[in-house]
N, C-alpha and C positions, 0 to 999 in steps of 0.2 A: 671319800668312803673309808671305813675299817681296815678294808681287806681281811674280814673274819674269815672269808671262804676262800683265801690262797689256798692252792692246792687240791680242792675241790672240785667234784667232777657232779654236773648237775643232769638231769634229763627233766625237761620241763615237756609234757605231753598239752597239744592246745596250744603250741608258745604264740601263733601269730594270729592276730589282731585281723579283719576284715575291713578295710574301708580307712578313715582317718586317726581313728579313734583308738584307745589301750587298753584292751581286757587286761583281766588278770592274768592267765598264762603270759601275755608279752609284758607285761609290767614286772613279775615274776622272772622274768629271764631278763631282764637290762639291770634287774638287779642284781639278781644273783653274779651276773656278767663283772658289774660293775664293785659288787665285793672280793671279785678274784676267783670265782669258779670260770671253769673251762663246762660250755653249756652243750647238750646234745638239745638242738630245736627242733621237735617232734609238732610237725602238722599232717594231714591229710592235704593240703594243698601246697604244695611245695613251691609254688612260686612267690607265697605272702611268707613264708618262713625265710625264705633267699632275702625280701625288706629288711625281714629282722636283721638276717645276718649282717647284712651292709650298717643299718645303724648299731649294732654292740662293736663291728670292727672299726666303725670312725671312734669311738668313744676308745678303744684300742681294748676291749675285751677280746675274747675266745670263746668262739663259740662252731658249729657246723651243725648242719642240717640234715634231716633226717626223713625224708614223709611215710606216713605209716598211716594205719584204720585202725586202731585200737581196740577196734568191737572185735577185732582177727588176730585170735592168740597167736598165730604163727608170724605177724606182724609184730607182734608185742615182744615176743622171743627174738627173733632180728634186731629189733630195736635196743635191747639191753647185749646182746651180742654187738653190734654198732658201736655202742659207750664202750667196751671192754676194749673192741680192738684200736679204735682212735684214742682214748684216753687211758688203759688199763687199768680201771678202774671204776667204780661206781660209787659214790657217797650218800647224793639225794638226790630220791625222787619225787616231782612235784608232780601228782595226778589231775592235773585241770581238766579232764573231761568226763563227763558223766555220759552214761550209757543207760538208754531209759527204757520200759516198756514190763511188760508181765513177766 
């Protein structure tokens, strides 16, 4: 890889994947990983988000977890407070999850 995103601090919302298979949020984060950002991995299920972790830290990225509801702004506020006090910073944020309804 580049390493375009050394120094980069990413929050990927969605990052883990359910079952065997690679959404976009985790495809999205092993990348980012893999170009040098430092990732916050936002799921609602915090124990498929812990998978991810384990496969970006054998690849020797950075990353840590995060589980949140995103449909709950005061989730969403913790969670970008989360990226500031682990990383100091914030550069990009990848919105993978859509929120549906009237």
């Amino acid at each position: 890889m580049t390493g375009r995103l050394a120094g980069k601090v990413a929050i990927v919302t969605g990052a883990a994947s359910v079952g065997s298979g690679v959404g976009n949020g985790k495809a999205t984060a092993i990348l980012f990983a893999r170009e040098g950002a430092s990732v916050l991995l936002v799921n609602r299920s915090e124990p498929h988000a812990r998978d991810l972790e384990r496969v970006i830290a054998a690849e020797g990225g950075k990353c840590s977890v995060f589980a949140a509801d995103v449909s709950q702004r005061e989730q969403v506020s913790r969670m970008v407070e989360a990226a500031m006090e682990r990383y100091g910073r914030l550069d990009i944020l990848h919105n993978n999850v859509g929120i549906g309804g009237p």
